[in-house]
mmCIF file as gemmi writes it, N, C-alpha and C atoms, coordinates in Angstrom:
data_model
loop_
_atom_site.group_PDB
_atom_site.id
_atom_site.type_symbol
_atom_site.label_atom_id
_atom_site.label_alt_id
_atom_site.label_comp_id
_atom_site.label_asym_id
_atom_site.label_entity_id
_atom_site.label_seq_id
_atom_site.pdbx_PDB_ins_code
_atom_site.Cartn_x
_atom_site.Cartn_y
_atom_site.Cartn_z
_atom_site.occupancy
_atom_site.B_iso_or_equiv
_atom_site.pdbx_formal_charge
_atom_site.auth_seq_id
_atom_site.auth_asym_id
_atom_site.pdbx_PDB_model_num
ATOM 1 N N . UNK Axp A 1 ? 44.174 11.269 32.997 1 0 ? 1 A 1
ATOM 2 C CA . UNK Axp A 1 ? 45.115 12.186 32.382 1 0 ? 1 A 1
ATOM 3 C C . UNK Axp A 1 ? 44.504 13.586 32.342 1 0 ? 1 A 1
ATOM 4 N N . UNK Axp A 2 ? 45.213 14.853 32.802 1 0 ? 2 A 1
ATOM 5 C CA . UNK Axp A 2 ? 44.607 16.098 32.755 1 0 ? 2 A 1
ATOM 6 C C . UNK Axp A 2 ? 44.592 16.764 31.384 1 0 ? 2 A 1
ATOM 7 N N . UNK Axp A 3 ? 44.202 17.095 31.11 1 0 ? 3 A 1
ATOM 8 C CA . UNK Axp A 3 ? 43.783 18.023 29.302 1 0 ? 3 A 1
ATOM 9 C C . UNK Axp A 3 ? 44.2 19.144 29.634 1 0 ? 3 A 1
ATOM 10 N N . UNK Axp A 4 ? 45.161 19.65 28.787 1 0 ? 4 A 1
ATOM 11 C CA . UNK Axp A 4 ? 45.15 21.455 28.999 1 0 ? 4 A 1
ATOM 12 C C . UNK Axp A 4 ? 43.944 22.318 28.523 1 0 ? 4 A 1
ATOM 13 N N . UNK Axp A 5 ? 44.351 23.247 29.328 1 0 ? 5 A 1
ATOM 14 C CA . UNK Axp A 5 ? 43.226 24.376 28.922 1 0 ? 5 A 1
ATOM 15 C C . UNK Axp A 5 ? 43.278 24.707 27.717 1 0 ? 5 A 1
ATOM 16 N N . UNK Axp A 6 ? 41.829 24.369 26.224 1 0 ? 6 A 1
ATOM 17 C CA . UNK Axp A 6 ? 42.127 24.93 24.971 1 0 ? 6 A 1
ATOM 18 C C . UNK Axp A 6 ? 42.62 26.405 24.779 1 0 ? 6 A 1
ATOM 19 N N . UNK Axp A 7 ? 42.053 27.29 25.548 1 0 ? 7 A 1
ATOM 20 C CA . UNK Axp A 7 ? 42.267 29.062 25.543 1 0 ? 7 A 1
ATOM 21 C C . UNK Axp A 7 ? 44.223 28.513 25.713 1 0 ? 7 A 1
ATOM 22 N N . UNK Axp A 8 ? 44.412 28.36 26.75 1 0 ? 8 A 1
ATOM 23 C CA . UNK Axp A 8 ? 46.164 28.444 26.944 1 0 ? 8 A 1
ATOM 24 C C . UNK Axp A 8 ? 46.879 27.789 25.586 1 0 ? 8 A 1
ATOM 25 N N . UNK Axp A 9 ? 46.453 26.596 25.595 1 0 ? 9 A 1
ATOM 26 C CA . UNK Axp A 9 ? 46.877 25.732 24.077 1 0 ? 9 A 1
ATOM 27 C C . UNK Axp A 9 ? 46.69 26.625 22.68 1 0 ? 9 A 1
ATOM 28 N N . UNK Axp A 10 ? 45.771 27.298 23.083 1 0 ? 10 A 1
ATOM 29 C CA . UNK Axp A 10 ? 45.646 28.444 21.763 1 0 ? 10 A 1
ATOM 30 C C . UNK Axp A 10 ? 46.556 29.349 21.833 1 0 ? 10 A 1
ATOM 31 N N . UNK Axp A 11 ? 46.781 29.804 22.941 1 0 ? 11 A 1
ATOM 32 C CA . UNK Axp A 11 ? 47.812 31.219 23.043 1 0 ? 11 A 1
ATOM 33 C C . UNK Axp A 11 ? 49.51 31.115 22.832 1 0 ? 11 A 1
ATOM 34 N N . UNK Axp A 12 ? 49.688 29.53 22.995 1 0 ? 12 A 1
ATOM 35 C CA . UNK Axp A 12 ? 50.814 29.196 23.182 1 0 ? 12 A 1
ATOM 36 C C . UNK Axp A 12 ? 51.376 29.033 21.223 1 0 ? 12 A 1
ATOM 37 N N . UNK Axp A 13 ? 50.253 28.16 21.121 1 0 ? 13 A 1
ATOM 38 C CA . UNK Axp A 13 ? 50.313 28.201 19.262 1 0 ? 13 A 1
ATOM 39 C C . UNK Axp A 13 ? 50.258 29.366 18.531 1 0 ? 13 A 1
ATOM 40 N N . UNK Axp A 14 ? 49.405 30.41 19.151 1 0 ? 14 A 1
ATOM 41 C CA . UNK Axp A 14 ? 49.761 31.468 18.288 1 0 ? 14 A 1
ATOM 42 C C . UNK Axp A 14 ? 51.189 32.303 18.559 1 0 ? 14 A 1
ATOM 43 N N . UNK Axp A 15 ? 51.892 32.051 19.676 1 0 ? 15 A 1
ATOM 44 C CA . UNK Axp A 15 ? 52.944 33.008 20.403 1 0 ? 15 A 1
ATOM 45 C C . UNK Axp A 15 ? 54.04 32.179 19.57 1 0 ? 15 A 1
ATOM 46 N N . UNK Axp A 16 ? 53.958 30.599 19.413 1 0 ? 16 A 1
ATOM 47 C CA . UNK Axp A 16 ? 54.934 29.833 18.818 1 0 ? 16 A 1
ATOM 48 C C . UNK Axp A 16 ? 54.923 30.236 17.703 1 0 ? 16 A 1
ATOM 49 N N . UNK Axp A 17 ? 54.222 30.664 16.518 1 0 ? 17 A 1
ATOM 50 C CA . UNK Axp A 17 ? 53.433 31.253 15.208 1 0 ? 17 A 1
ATOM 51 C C . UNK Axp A 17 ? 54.572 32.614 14.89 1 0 ? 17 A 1
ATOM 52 N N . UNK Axp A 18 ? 53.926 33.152 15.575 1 0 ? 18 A 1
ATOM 53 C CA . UNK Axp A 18 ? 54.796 34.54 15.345 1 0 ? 18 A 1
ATOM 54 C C . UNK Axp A 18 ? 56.155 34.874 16.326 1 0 ? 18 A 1
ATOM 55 N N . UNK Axp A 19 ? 56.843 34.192 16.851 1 0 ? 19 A 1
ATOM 56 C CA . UNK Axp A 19 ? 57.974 34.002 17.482 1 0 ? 19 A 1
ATOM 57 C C . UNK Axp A 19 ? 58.751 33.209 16.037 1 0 ? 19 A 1
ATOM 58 N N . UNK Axp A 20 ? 58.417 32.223 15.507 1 0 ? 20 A 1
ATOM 59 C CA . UNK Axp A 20 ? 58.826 31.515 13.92 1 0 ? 20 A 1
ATOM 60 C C . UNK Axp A 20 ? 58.819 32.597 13.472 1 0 ? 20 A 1
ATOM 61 N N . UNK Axp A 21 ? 57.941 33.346 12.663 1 0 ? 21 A 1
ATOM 62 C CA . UNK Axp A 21 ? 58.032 34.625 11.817 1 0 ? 21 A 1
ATOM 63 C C . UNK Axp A 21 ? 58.877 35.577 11.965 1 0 ? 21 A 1
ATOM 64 N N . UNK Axp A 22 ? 58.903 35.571 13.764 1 0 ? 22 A 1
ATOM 65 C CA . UNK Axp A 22 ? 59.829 37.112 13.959 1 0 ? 22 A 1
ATOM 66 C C . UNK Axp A 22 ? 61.434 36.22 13.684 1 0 ? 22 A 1
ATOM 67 N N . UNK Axp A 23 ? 61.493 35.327 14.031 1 0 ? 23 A 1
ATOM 68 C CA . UNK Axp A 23 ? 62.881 34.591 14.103 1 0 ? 23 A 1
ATOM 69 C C . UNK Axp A 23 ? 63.437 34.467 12.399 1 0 ? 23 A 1
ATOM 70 N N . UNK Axp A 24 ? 62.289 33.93 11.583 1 0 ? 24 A 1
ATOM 71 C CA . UNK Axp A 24 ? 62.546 34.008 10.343 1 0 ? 24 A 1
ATOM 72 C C . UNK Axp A 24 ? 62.865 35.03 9.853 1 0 ? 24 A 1
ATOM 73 N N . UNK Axp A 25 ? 62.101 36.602 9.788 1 0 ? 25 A 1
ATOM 74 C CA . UNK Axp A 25 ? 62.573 37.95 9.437 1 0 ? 25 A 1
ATOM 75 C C . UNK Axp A 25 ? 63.639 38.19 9.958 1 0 ? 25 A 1
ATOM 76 N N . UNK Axp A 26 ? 63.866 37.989 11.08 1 0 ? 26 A 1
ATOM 77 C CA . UNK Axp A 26 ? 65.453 38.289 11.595 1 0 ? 26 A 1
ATOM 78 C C . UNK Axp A 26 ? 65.444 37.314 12.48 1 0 ? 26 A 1
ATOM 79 N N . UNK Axp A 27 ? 66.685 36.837 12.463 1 0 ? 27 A 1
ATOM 80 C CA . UNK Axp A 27 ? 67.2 35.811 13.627 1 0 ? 27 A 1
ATOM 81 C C . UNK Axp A 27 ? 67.789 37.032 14.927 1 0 ? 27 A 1
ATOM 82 N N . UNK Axp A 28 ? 67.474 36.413 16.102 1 0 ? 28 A 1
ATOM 83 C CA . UNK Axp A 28 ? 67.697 37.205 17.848 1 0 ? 28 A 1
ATOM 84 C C . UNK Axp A 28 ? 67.92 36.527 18.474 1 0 ? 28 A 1
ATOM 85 N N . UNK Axp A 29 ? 68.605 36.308 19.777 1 0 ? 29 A 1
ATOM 86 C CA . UNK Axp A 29 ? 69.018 35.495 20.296 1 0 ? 29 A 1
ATOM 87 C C . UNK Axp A 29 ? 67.92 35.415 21.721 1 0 ? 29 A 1
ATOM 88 N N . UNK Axp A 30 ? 67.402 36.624 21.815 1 0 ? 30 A 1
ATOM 89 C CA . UNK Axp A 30 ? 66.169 36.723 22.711 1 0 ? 30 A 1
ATOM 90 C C . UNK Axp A 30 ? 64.77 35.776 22.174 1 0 ? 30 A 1
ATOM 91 N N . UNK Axp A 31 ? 64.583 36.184 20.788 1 0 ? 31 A 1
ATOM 92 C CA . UNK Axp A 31 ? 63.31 35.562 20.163 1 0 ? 31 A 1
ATOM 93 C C . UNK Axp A 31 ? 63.773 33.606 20.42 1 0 ? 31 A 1
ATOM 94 N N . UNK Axp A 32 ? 65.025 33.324 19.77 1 0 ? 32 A 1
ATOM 95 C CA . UNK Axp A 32 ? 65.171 32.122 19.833 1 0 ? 32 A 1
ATOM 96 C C . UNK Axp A 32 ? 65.328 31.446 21.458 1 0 ? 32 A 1
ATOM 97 N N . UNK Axp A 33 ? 65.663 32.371 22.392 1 0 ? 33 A 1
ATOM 98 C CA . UNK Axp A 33 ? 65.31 31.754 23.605 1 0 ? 33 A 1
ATOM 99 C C . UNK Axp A 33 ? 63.814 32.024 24.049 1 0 ? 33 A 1
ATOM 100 N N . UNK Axp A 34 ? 63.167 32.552 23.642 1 0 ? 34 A 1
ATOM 101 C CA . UNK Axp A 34 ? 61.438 32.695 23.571 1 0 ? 34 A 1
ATOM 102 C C . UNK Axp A 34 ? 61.216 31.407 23.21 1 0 ? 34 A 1
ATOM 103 N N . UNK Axp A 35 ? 61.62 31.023 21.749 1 0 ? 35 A 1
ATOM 104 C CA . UNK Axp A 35 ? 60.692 30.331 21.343 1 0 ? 35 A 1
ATOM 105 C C . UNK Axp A 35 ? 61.043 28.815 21.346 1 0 ? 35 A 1
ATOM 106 N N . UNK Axp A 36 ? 62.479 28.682 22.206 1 0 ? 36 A 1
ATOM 107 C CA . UNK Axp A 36 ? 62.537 27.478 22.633 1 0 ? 36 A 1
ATOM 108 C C . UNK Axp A 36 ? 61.753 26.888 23.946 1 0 ? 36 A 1
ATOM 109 N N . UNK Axp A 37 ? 61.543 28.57 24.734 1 0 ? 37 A 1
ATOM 110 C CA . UNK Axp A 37 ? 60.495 28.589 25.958 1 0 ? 37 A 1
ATOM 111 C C . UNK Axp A 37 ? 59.45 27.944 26.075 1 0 ? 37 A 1
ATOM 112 N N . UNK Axp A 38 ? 58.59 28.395 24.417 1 0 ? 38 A 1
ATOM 113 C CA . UNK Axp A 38 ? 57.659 28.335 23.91 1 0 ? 38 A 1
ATOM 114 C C . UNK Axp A 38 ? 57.112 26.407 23.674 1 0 ? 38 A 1
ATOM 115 N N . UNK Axp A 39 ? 58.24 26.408 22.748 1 0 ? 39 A 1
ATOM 116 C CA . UNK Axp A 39 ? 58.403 24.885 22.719 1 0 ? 39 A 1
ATOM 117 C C . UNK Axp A 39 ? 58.409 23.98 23.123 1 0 ? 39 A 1
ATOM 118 N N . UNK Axp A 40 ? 59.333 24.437 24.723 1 0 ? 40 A 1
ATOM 119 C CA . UNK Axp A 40 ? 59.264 23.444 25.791 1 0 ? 40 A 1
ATOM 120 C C . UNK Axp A 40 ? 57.944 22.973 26.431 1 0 ? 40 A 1
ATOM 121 N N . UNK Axp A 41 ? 57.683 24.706 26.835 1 0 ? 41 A 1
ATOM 122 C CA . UNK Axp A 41 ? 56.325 24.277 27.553 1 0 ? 41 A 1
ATOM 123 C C . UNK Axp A 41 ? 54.898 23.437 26.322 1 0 ? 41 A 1
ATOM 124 N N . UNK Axp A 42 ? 55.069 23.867 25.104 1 0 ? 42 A 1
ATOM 125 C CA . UNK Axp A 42 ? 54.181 23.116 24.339 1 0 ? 42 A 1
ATOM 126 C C . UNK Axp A 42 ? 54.369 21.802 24.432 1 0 ? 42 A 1
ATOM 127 N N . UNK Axp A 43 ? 55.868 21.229 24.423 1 0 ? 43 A 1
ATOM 128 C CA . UNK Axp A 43 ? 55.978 19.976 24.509 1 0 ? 43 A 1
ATOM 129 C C . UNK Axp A 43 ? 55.675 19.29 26.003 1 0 ? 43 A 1
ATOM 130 N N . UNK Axp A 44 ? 55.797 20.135 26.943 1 0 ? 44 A 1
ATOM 131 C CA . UNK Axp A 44 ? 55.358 19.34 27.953 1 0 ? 44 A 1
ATOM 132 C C . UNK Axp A 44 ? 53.65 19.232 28.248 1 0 ? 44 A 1
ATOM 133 N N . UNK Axp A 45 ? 53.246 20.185 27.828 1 0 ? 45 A 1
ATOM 134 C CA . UNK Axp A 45 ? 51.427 20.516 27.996 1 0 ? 45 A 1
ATOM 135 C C . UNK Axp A 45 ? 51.055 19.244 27.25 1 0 ? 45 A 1
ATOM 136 N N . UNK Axp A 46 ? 51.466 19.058 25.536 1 0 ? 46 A 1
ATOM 137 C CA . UNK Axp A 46 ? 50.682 18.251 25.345 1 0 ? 46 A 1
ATOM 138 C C . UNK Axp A 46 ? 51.271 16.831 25.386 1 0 ? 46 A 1
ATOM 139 N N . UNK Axp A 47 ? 52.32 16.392 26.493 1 0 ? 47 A 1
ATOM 140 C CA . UNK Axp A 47 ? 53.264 15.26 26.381 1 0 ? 47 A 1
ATOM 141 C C . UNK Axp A 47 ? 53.865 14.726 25.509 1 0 ? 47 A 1
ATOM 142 N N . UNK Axp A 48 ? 54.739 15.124 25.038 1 0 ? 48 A 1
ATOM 143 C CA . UNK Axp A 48 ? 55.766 14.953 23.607 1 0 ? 48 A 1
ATOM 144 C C . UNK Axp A 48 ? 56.628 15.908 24.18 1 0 ? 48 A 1
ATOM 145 N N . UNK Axp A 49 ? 57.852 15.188 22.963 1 0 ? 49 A 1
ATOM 146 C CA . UNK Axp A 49 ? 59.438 15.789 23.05 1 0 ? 49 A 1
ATOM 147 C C . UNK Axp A 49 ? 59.687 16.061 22.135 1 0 ? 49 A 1
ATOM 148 N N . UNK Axp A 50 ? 59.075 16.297 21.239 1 0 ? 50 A 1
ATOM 149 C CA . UNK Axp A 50 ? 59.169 17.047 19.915 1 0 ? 50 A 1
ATOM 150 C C . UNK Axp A 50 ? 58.385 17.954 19.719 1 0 ? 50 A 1
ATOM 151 N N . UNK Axp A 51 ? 58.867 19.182 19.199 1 0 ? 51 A 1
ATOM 152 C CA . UNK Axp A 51 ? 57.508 20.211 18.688 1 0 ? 51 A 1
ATOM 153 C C . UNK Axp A 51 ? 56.575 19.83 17.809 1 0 ? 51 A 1
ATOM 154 N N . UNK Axp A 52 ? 56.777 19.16 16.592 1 0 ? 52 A 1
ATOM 155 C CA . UNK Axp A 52 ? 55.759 18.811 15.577 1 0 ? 52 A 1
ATOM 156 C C . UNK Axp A 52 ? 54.771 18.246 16.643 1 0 ? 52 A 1
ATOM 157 N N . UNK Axp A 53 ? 54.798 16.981 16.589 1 0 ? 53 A 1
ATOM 158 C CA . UNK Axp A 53 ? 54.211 16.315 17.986 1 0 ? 53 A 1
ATOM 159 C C . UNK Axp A 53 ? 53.595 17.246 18.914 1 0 ? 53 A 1
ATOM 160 N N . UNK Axp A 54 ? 54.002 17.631 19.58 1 0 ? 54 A 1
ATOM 161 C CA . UNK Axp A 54 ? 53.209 18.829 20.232 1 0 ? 54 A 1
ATOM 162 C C . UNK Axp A 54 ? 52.063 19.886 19.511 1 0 ? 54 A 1
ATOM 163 N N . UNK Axp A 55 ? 52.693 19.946 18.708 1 0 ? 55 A 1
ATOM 164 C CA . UNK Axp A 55 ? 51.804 21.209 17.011 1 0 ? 55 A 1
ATOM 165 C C . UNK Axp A 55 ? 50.577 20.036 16.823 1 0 ? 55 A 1
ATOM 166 N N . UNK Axp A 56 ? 51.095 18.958 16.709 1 0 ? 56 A 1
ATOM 167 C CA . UNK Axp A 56 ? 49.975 17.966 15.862 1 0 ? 56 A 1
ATOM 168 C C . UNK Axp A 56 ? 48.766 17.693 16.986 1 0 ? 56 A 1
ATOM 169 N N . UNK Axp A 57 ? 49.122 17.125 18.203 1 0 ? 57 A 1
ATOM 170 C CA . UNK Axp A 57 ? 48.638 17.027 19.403 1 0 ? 57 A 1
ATOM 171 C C . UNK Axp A 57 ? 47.3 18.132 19.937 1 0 ? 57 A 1
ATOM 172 N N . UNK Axp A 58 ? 48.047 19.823 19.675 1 0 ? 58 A 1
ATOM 173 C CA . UNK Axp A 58 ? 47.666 20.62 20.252 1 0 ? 58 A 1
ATOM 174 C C . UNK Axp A 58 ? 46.354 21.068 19.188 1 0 ? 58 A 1
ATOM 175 N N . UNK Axp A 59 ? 46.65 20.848 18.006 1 0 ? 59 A 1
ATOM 176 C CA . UNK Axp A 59 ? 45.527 21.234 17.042 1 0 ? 59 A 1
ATOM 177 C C . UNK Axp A 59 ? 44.153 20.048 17.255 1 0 ? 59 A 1
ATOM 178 N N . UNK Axp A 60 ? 45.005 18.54 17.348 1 0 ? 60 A 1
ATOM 179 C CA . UNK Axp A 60 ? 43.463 17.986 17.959 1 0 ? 60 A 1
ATOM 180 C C . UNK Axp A 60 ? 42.802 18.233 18.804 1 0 ? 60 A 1
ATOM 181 N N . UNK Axp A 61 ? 43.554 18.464 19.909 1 0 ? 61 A 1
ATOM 182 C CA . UNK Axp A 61 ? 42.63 19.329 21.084 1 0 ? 61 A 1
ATOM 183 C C . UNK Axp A 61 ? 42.163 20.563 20.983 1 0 ? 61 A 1
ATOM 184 N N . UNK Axp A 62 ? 42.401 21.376 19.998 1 0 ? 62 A 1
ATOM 185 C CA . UNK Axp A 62 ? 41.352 22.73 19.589 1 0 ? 62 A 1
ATOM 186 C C . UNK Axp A 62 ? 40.488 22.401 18.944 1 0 ? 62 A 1
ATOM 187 N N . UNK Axp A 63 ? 40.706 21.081 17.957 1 0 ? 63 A 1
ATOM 188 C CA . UNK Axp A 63 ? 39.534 20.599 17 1 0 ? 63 A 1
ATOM 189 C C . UNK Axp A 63 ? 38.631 20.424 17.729 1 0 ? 63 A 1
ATOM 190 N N . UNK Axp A 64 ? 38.512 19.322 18.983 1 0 ? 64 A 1
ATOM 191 C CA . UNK Axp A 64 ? 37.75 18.372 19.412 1 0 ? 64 A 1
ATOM 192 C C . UNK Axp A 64 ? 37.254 19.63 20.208 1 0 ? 64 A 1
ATOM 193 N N . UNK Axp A 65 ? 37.869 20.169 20.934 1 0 ? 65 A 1
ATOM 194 C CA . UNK Axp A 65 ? 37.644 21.283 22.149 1 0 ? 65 A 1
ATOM 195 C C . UNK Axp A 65 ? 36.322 21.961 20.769 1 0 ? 65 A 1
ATOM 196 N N . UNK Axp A 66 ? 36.563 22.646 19.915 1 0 ? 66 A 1
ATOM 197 C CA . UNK Axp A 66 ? 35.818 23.374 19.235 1 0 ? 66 A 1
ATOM 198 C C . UNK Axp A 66 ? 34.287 22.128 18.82 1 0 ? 66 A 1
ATOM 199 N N . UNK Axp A 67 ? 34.64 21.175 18.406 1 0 ? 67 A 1
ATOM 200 C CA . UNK Axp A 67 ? 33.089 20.309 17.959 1 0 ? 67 A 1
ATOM 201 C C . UNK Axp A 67 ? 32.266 20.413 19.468 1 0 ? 67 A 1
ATOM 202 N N . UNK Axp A 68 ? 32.838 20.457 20.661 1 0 ? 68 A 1
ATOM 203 C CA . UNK Axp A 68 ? 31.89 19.904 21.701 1 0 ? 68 A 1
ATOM 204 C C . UNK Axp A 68 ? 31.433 21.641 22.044 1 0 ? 68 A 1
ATOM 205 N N . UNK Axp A 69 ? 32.432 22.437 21.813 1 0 ? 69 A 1
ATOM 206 C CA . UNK Axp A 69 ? 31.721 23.725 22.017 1 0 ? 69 A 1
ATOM 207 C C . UNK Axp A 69 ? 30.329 24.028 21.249 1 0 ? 69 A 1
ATOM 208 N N . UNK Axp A 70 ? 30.177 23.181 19.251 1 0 ? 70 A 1
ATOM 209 C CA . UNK Axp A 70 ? 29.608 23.751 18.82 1 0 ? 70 A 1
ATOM 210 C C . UNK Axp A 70 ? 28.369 22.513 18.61 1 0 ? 70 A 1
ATOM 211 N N . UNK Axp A 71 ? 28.621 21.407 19.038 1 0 ? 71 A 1
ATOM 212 C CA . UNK Axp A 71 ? 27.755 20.504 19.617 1 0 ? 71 A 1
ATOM 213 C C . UNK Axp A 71 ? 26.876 20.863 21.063 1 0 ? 71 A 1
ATOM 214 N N . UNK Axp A 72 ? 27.427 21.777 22.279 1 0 ? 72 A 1
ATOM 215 C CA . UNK Axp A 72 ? 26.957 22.138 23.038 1 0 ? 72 A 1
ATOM 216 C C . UNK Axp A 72 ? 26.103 23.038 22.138 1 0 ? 72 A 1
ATOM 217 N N . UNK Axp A 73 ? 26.486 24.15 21.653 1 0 ? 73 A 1
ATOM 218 C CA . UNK Axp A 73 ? 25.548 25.265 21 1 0 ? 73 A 1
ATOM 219 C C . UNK Axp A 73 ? 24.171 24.379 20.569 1 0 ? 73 A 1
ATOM 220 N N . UNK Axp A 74 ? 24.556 23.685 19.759 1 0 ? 74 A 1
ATOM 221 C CA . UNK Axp A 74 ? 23.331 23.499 19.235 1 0 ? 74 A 1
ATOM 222 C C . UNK Axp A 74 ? 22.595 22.616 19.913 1 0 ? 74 A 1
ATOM 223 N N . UNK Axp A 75 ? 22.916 22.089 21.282 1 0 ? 75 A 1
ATOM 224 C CA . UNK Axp A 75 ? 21.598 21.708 21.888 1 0 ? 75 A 1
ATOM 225 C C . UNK Axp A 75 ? 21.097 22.642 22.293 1 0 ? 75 A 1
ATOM 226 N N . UNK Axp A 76 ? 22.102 23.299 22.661 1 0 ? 76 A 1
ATOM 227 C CA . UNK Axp A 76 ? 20.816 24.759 23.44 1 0 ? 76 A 1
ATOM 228 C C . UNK Axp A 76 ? 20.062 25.46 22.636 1 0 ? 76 A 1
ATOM 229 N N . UNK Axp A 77 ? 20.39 25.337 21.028 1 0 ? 77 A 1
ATOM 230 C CA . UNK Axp A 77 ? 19.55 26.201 20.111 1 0 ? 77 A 1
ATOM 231 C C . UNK Axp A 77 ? 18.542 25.273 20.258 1 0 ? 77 A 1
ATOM 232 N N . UNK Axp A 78 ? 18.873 23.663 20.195 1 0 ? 78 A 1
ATOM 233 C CA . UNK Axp A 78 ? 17.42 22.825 20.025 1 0 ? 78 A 1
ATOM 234 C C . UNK Axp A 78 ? 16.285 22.409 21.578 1 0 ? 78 A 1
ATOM 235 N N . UNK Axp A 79 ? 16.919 23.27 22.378 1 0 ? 79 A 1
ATOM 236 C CA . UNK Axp A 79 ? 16.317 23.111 23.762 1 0 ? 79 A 1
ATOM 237 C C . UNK Axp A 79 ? 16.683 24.647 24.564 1 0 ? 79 A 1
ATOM 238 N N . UNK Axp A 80 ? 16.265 25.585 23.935 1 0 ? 80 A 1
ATOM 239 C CA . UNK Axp A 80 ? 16.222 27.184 24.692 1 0 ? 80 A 1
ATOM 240 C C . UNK Axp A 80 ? 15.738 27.121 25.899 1 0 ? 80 A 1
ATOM 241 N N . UNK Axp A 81 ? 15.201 26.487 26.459 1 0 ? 81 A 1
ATOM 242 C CA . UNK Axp A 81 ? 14.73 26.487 27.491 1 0 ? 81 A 1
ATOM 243 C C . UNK Axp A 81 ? 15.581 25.464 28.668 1 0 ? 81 A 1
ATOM 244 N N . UNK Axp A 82 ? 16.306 24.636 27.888 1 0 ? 82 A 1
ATOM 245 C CA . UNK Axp A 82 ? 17.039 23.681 28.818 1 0 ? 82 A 1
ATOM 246 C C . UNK Axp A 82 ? 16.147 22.902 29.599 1 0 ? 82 A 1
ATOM 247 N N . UNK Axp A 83 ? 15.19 22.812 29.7 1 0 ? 83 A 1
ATOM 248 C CA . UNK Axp A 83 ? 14.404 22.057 30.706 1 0 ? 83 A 1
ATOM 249 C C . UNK Axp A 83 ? 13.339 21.071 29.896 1 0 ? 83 A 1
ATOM 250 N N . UNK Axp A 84 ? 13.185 20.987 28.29 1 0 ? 84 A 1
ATOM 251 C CA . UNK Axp A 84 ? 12.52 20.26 28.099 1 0 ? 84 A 1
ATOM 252 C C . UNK Axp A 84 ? 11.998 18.813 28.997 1 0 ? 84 A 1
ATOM 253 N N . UNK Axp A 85 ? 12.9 18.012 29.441 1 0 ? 85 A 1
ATOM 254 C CA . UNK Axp A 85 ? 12.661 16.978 30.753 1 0 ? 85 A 1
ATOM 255 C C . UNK Axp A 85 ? 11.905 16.933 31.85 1 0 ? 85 A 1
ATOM 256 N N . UNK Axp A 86 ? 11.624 18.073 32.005 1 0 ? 86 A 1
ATOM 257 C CA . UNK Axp A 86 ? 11.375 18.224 33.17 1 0 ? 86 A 1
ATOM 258 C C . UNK Axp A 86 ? 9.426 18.778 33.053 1 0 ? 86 A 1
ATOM 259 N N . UNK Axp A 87 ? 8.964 18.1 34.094 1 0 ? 87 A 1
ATOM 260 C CA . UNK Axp A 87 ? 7.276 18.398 34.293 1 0 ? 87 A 1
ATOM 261 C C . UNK Axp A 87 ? 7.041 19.545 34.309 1 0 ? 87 A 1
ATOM 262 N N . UNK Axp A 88 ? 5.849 20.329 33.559 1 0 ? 88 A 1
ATOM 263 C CA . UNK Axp A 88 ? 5.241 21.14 33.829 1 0 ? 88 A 1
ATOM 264 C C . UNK Axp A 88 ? 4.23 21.209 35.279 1 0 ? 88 A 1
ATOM 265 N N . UNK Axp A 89 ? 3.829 19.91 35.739 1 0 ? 89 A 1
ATOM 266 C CA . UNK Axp A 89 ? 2.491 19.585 36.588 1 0 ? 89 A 1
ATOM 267 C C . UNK Axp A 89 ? 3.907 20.227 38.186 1 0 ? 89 A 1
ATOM 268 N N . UNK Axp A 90 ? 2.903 20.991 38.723 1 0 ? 90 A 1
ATOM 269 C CA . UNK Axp A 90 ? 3.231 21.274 40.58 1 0 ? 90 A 1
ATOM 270 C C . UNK Axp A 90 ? 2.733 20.419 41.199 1 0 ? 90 A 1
């Protein structure tokens, strides 16, 4: 199964975010075809036919996306050199 890109999955949640807000301050008939745009493609990225579902979906994959980012970090803080493994002897 392919994973979306977290950066895109992020941009899409925040565009869905404030497309709600602008729709809430005033209802448009442009914003609400935005943000059914919005919706669709969220629902198809993270496979669901519902937005919640999609919302719920898309936040685990920023979660998880974010622990392995900050699990990567900290091996490299605990191995700066990256090569601990490897021989010193030529």
């Amino acid at each position: 199964m392919l994973v979306p890109d977290p950066k895109v999955v992020r941009k899409l949640l925040t565009r869905y975010a404030s497309l709600q807000i602008a729709q809430a301050e005033q209802e448009r008939e442009a914003t609400a075809r935005e943000l059914e745009d919005v919706s669709y493609t969220l629902c198809v990225m993270m496979g669901t036919n519902r937005i919640h579902d999609a919302i719920a979906k898309a936040d685990a994959l920023l979660l998880s996306a974010g622990r392995r980012t900050a699990d990567a970090a900290a091996g490299a803080a605990a191995d700066p050199g990256g090569d601990s493994d490897l021989s010193l002897a030529v």
